[in-house]
C-alpha positions as CSV (number, residue, x, y, z in Angstrom):
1,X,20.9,-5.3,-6.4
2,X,20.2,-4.9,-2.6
3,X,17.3,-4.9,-1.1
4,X,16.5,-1.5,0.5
5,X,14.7,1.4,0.0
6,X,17.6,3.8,-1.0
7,X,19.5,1.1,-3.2
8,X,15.7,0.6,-5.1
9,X,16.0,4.5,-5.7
10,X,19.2,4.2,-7.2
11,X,18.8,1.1,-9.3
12,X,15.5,3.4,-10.5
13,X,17.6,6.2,-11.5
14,X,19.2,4.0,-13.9
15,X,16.6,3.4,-15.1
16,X,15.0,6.9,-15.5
17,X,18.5,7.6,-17.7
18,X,17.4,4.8,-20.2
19,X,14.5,6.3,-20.7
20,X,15.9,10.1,-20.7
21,X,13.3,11.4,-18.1
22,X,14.2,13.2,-15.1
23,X,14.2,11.4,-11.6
24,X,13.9,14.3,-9.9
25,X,10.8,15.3,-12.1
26,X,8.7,12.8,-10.2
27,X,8.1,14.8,-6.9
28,X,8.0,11.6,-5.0
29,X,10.3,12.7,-2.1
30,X,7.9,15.8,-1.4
31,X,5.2,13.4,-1.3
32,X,6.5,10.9,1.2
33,X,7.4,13.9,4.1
34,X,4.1,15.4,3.3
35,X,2.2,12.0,3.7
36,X,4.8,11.5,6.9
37,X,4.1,15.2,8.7
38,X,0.3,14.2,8.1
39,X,0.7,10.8,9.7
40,X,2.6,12.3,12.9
41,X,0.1,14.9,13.3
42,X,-2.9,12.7,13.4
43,X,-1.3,10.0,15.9
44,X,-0.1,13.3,18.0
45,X,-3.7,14.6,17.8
46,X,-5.3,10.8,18.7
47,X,-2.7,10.6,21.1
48,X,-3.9,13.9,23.2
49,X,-7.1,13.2,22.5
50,X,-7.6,9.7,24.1
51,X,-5.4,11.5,26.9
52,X,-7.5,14.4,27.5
53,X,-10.8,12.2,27.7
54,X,-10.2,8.7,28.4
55,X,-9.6,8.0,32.4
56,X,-8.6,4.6,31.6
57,X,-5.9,5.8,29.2
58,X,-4.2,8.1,31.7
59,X,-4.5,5.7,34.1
60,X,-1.5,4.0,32.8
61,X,2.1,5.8,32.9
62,X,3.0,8.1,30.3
63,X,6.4,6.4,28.9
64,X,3.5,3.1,28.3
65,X,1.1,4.8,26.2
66,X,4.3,6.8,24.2
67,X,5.4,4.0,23.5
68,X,2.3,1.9,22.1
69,X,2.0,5.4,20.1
70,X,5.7,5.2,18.5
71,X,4.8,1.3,17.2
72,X,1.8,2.5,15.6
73,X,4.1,5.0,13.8
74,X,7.0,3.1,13.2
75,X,4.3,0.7,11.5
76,X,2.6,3.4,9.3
77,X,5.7,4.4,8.0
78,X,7.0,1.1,7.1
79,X,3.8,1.0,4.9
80,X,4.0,4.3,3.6
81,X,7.3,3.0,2.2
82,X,6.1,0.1,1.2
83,X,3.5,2.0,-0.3
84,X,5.8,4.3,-2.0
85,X,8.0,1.0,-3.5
86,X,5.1,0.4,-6.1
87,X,4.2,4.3,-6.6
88,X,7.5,4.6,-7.3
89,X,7.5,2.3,-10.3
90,X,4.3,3.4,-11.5
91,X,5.4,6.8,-12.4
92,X,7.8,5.2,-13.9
93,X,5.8,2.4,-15.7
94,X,3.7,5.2,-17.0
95,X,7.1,7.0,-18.2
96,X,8.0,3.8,-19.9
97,X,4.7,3.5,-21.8
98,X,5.1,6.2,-23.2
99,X,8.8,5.7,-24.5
100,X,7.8,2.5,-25.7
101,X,5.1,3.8,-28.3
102,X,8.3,6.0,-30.0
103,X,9.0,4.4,-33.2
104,X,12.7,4.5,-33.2
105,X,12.7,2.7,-29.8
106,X,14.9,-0.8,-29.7
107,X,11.6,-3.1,-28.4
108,X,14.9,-5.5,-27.2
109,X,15.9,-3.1,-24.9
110,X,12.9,-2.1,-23.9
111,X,12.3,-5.4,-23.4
112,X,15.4,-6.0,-20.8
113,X,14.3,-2.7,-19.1
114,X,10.8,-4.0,-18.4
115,X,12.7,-7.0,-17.1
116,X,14.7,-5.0,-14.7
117,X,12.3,-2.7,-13.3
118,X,10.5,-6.1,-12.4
119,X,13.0,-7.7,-10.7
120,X,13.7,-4.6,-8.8
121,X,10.6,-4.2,-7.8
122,X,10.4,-8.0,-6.7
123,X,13.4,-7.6,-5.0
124,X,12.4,-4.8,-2.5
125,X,9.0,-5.8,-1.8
126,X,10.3,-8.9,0.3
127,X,12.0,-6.9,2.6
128,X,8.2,-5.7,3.4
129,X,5.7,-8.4,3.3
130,X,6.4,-9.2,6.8
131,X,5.3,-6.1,8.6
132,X,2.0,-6.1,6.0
133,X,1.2,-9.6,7.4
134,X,1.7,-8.4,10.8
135,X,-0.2,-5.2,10.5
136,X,-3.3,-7.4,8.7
137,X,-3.6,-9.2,11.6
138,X,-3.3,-7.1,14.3
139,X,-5.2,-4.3,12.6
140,X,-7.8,-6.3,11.2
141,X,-8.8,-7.8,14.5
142,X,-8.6,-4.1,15.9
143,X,-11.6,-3.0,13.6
144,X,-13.6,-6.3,14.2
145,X,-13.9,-5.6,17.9
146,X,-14.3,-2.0,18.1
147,X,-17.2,-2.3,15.6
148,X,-18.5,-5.6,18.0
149,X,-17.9,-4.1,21.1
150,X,-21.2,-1.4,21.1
151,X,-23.1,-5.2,20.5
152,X,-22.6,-6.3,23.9
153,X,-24.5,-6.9,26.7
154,X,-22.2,-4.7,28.8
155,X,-21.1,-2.2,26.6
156,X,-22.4,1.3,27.9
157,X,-23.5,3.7,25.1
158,X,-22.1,7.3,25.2
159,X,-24.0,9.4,27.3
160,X,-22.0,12.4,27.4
161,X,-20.9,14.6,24.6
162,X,-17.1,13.9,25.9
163,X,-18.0,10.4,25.6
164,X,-19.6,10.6,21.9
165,X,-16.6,12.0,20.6
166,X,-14.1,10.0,22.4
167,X,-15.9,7.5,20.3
168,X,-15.9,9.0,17.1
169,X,-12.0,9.5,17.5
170,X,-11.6,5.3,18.6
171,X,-13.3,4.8,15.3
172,X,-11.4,7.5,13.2
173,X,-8.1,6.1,14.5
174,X,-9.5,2.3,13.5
175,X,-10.6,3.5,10.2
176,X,-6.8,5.7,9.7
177,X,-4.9,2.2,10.5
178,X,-7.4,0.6,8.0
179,X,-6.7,3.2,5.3
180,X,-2.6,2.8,6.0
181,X,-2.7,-0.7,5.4
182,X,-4.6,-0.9,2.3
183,X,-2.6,2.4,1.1
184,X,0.5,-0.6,-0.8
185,X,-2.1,-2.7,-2.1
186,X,-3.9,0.6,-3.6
187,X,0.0,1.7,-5.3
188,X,0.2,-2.1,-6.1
189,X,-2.8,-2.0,-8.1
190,X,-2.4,1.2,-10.2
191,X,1.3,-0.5,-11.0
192,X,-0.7,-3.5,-12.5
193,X,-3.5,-1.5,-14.3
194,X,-0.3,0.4,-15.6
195,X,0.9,-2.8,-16.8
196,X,-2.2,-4.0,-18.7
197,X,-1.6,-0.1,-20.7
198,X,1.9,-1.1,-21.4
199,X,0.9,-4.4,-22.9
200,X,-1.9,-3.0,-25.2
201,X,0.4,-0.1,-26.2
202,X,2.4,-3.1,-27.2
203,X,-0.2,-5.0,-29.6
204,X,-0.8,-1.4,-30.7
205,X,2.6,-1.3,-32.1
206,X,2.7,-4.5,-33.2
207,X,-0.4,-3.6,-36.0
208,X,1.7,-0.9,-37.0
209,X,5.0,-2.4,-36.9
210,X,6.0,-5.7,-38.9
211,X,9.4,-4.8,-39.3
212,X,10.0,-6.1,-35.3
213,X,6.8,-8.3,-34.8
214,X,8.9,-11.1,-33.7
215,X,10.5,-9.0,-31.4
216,X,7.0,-7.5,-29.8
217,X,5.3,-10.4,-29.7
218,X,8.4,-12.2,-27.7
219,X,8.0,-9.0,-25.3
220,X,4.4,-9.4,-25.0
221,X,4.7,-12.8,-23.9
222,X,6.9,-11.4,-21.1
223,X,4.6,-9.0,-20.1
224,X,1.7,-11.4,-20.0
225,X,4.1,-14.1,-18.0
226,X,5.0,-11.2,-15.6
227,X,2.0,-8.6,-15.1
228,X,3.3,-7.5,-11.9
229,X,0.5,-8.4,-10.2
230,X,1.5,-9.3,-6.1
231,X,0.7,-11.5,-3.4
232,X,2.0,-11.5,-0.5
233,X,3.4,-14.7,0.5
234,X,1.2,-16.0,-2.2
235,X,-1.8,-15.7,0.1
236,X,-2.6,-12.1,0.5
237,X,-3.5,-9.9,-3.1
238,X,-2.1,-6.4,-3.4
239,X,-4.8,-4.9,-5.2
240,X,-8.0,-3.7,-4.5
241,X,-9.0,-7.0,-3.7
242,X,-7.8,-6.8,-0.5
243,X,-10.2,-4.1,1.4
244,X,-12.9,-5.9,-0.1
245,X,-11.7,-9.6,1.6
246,X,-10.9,-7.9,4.8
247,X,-14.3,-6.5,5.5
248,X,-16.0,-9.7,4.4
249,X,-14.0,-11.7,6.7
250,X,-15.0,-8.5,9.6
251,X,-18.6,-8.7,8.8
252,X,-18.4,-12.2,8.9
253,X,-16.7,-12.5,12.7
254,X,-18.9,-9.7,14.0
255,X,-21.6,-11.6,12.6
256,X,-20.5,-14.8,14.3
257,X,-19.6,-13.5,17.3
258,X,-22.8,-11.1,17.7
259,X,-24.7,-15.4,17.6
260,X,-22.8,-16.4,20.0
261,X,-23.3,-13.8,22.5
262,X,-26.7,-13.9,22.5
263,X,-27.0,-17.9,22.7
């Protein structure tokens, strides 16, 4: 197995003909241009808006600010893929749950299919975590100082209706990038809740079924041993852990920093 995006789709076809559904059933592609068009019409639309009513932004040269614009994209659609690796397996994860409670199902096989859609799924989110960890960063201290700038001493409130809304779109724009970058650890979590379904449809069947309970129970261990449940170079959670640590640690700079400045 490779590592990219189109070799992860067809290692998952594969594995949609083990379990007889239809890849194509999924939708997934329609999804991903739809979430794309939606992404390049919002930067387009921040992009001529900070034009239109900032005179610092147009005071520096077009081909600058285009520029800065295309990284932020390039960077939301890197996540939107990454994003799209664990959606991707939670459709089929939910697929698989439900061709795991048929009772004329090999649970070995099953077993080694669980196995694979793991490692694939291990596999391809490597080729990711960098541009996460990069977009944390920058991102994070992005939000931190546009929500500690309007607490400064020199910080001049909006006195203009212009002014107002050129506001409200700096903080729409902040609060997009936010949404973007927890958008893999929301897909990430829904693959591990899926996960905790698959393993109780599991004990499920093994009440029911003693004629393979050795062979459940050794698959049950698996799942237990390998929940699917990710970090990002160990550090970071991809879950819905991680919105809530990022805006402790924001309210707790701000928070800092608003003590400092008025020392």
């Amino acid at each position: 197995m490779k590592n990219t995006f189109h070799d992860y789709q067809i290692e998952l076809y594969s594995f949609d003909a083990e379990i007889f559904v239809d890849s194509y059933s999924y939708n997934v592609e329609y999804k991903i241009i739809v979430w794309f068009a939606m992404l390049v019409m919002y930067r387009c639309g921040s992009f001529a808006t900070f034009y239109a009513l900032s005179l610092d932004f147009i005071q520096f040269p077009l081909y600058n600010q285009v520029l800065y614009y295309l990284v932020l994209l390039a960077s939301d659609i890197v996540l939107l893929v990454y994003a799209y690796v664990f959606s991707y397996a939670y459709e089929r994860m939910k697929s698989f749950t439900l061709f795991v409670k048929k009772d004329d199902v090999d649970i070995v096989s099953c077993h080694y299919l669980y196995k694979n859609l793991a490692e694939m799924v291990e596999k391809v989110k490597k080729s990711f975590d960098l541009v996460l960890i990069l977009t944390l960063l920058a991102n994070t201290t992005d939000a931190i100082l546009h929500v500690y700038y309007p607490f400064a001493d020199k910080a001049p409130l909006p006195n203009t209706l212009k002014e107002t809304f050129y506001a409200i779109v700096a903080y729409a724009v902040v609060a997009q990038q936010l949404l973007i970058l927890f958008f893999p650890a929301f897909t990430a979590g829904l693959l591990a809740d899926q996960v905790e379904k698959l393993r109780l449809a599991l004990y499920d069947r093994l009440i029911k079924d003693n004629s393979n309970a050795k062979d459940l129970k050794r698959f049950v261990g698996y799942v237990d041993g390998r929940p699917l449940r990710f970090r990002v170079w160990c550090v970071v959670p991809l879950d819905w852990r991680l919105p809530v640590i990022v805006i402790n640690i924001s309210i707790t700079y701000i928070i800092v920093m608003i003590q400092f400045m008025r020392k």
